[in-house]
C-alpha positions in Angstrom: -13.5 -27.6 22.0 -12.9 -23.6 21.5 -16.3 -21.8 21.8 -16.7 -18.1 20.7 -19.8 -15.6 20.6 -19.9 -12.1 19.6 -20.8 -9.6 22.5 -24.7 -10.5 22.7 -24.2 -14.2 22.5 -26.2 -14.4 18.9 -23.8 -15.7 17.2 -22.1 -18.4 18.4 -19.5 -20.9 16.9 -17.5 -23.7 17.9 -13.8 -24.8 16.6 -12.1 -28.0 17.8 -8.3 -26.5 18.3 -6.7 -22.8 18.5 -5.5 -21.5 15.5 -1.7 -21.9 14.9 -1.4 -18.5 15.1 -3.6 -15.2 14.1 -3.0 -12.4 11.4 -3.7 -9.0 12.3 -4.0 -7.8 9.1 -3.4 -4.0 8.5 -6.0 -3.7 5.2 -7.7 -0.9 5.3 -10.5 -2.7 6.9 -9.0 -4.9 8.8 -7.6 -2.5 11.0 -10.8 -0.7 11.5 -12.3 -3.8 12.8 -9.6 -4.6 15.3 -10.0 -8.3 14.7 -7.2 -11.2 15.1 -7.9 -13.2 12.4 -8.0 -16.9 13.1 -8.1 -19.3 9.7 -10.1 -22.6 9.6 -11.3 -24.7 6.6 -15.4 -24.5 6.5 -16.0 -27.9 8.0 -13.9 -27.1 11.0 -16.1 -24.1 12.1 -19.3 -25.2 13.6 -21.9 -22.3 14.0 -24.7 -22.8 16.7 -28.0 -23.8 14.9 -30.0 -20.9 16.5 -27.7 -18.5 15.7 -29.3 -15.2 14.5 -28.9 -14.1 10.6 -25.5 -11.9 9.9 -25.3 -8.8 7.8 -22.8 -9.1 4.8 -20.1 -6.3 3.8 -18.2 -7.1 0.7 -16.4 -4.3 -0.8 -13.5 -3.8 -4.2 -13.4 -7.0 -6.2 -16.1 -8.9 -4.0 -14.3 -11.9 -3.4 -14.5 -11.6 0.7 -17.8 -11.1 2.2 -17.5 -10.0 6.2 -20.1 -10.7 9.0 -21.4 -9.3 11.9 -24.2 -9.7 13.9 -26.8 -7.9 13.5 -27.5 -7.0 17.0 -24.4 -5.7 18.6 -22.0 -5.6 15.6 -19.3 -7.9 16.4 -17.2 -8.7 13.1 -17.6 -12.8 13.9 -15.9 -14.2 10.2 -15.3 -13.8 6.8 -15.7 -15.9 4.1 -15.0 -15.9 0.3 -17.8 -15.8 -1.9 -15.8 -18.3 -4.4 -17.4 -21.1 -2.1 -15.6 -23.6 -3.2 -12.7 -22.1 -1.3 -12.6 -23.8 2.1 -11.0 -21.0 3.9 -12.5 -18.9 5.7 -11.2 -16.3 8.9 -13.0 -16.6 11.9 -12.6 -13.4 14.7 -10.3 -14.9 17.3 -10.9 -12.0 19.7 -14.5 -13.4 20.0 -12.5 -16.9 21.5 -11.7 -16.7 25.5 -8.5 -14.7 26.3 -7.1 -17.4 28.1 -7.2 -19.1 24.5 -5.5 -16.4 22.9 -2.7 -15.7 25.6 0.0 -18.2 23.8 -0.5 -17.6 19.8 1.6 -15.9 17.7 0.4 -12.8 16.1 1.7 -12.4 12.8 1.5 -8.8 11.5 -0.4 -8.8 7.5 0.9 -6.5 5.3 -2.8 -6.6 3.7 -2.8 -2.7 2.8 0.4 -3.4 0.5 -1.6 -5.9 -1.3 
């Protein structure tokens, strides 16, 4: 088991294996937020049930809506607002860096997109 938390420890979540390996996608937010992006189907991700509430950025055509915590403003996941998409992206930088020392990073081309 893979645990993760943003900075404060608010949010936490829980994944069973590494991701195969993590896109750090060069979208114009993406590479604002610095994040690795790990991908999971929902059911894989479990999120601690005291977690505190997220706030939500969505921006162009809506279809990805972006968390953070609320307290210290960690990007933590993404998810599509077409819910019945499974998919979701989870922050990988938020997982231990001994966790992350053996993954591929692949390099998105998001901003050609």
């Amino acid at each position: 088991m893979i645990e993760a938390s943003c900075h404060c420890g608010a949010i936490r979540f829980a994944v069973e294996t590494a991701p195969r390996d993590v896109n750090d996608c060069n979208c114009s937010i993406c590479r604002r937020y610095g994040t690795l992006w790990g991908y999971y189907r929902l059911p894989q991700v479990r999120f601690a049930a005291d977690n505190g509430p997220t706030d939500i950025y969505t921006w162009g055509g809506r279809r990805i809506e972006f968390h953070r915590c609320r307290k210290c403003g960690c990007i933590t996941h993404w998810l599509a607002t077409d819910r019945a998409d499974e998919r979701m992206g989870v922050n990988a930088r938020l997982m231990p860096a001994e966790v992350l020392a053996g993954i591929p990073v692949i390099h998105g081309d998001g901003a050609s997109m």
